[in-house]
C-alpha positions as CSV (number, residue, x, y, z in Angstrom):
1,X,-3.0,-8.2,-4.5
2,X,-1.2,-5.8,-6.5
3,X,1.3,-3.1,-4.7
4,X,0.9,0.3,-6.4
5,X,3.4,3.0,-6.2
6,X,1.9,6.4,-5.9
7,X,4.3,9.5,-7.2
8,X,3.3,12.1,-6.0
9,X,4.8,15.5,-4.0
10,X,1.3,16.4,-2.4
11,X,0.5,14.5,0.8
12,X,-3.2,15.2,0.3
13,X,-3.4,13.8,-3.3
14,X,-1.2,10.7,-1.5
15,X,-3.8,10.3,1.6
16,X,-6.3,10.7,-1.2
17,X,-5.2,8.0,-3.8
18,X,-3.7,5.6,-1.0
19,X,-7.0,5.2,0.4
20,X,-8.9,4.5,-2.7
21,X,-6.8,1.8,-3.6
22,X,-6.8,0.4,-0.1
23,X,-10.2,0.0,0.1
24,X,-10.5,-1.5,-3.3
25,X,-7.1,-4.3,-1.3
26,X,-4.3,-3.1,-3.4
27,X,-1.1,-2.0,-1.3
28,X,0.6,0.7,-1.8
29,X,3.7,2.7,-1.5
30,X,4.2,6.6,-1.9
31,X,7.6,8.9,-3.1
32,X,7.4,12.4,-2.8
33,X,9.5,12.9,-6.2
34,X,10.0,11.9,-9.7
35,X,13.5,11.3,-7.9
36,X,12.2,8.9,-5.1
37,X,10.0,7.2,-7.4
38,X,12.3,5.9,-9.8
39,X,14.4,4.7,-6.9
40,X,11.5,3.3,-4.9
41,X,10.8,1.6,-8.6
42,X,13.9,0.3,-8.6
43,X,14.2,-1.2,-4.9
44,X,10.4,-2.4,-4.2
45,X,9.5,-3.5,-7.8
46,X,5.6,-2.3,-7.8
47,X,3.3,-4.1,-9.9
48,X,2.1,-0.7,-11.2
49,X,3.3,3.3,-10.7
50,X,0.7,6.0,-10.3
51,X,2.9,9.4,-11.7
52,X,1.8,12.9,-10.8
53,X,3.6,15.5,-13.3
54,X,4.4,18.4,-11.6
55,X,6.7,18.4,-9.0
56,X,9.5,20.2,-7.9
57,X,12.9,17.9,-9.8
58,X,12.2,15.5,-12.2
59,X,9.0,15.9,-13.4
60,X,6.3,13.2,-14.2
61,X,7.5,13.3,-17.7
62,X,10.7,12.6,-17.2
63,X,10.4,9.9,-14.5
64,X,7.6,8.1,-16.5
65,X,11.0,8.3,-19.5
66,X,13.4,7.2,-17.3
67,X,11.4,4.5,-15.5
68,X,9.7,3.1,-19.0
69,X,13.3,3.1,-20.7
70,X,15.2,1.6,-17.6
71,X,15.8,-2.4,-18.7
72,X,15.2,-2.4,-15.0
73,X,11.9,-1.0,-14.7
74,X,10.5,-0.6,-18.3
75,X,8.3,-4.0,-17.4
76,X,6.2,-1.5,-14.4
77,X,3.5,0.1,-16.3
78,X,2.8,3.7,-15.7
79,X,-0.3,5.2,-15.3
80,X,-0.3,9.3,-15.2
81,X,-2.5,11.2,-12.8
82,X,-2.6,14.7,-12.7
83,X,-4.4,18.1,-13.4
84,X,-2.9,18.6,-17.0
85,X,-6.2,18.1,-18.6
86,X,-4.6,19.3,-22.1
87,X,-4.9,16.7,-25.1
88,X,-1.5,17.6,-25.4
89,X,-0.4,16.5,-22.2
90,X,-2.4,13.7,-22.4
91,X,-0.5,12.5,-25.9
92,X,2.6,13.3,-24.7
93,X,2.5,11.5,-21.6
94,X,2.2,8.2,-23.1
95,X,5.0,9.3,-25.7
96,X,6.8,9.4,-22.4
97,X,5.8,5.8,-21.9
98,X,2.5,5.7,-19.6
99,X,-0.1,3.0,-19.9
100,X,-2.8,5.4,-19.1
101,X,-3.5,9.4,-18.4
102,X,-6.0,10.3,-15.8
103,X,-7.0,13.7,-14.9
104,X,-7.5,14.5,-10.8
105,X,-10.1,14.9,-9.1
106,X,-10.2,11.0,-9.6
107,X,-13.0,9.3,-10.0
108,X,-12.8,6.0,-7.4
109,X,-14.1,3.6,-9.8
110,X,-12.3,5.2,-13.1
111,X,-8.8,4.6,-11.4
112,X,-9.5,1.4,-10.0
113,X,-11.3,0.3,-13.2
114,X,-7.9,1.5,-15.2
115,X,-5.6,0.1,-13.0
116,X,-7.0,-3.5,-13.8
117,X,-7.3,-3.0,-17.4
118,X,-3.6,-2.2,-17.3
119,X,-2.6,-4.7,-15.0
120,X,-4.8,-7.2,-17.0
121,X,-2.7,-6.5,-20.2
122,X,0.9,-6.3,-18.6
């Protein structure tokens, strides 16, 4: 199944997503930072990379940039996730690069439902 990165700097929004996708048999792997993530990106090679936008660093923004610009990573679609419910946010998020924009709380069947419409098209 696929593995999933989860970006994310809140351990509860972590336990939370991790155990959705679990239970629905993808694996997953967590960074605590924009930072981590694009170097857990780099090293593990997910299939797919769940980005929260704010955190403390690089933000979602400019992760989901680097990561979607990267020759090395551009191929490991991005799905947002976050409280930004702004239309704003939304459109500029996947001018950043992201496959998808989801607002939290997250609806189990919405993210999983995304991920494979994503993963289906990559």
């Amino acid at each position: 199944m696929a593995r999933i990165l989860i970006v994310d700097d809140s351990p509860t929004e972590v336990h939370v997503l991790k155990t959705m996708l679990e239970k629905n048999g993808f694996d997953t792997l967590a960074a605590m930072s924009g930072e981590e993530g694009i170097e857990k990106a780099r090293n593990e090679r997910p299939d797919l990379i769940l980005m929260d936008i704010v955190m403390p660093g690089l933000n979602g923004f400019q992760a989901t940039r680097q990561l979607t610009r990267d020759p090395d990573t551009a191929s490991i679609p991005v799905i947002i996730v976050t409280t930004k419910d702004q239309e704003t946010d939304r459109i500029w998020g996947l001018r950043q690069g992201a496959k998808d924009y989801i607002t939290k709380p997250v609806e189990e069947k919405d993210l999983v439902a995304k991920i494979k419409a994503v993963l289906g098209a990559a």
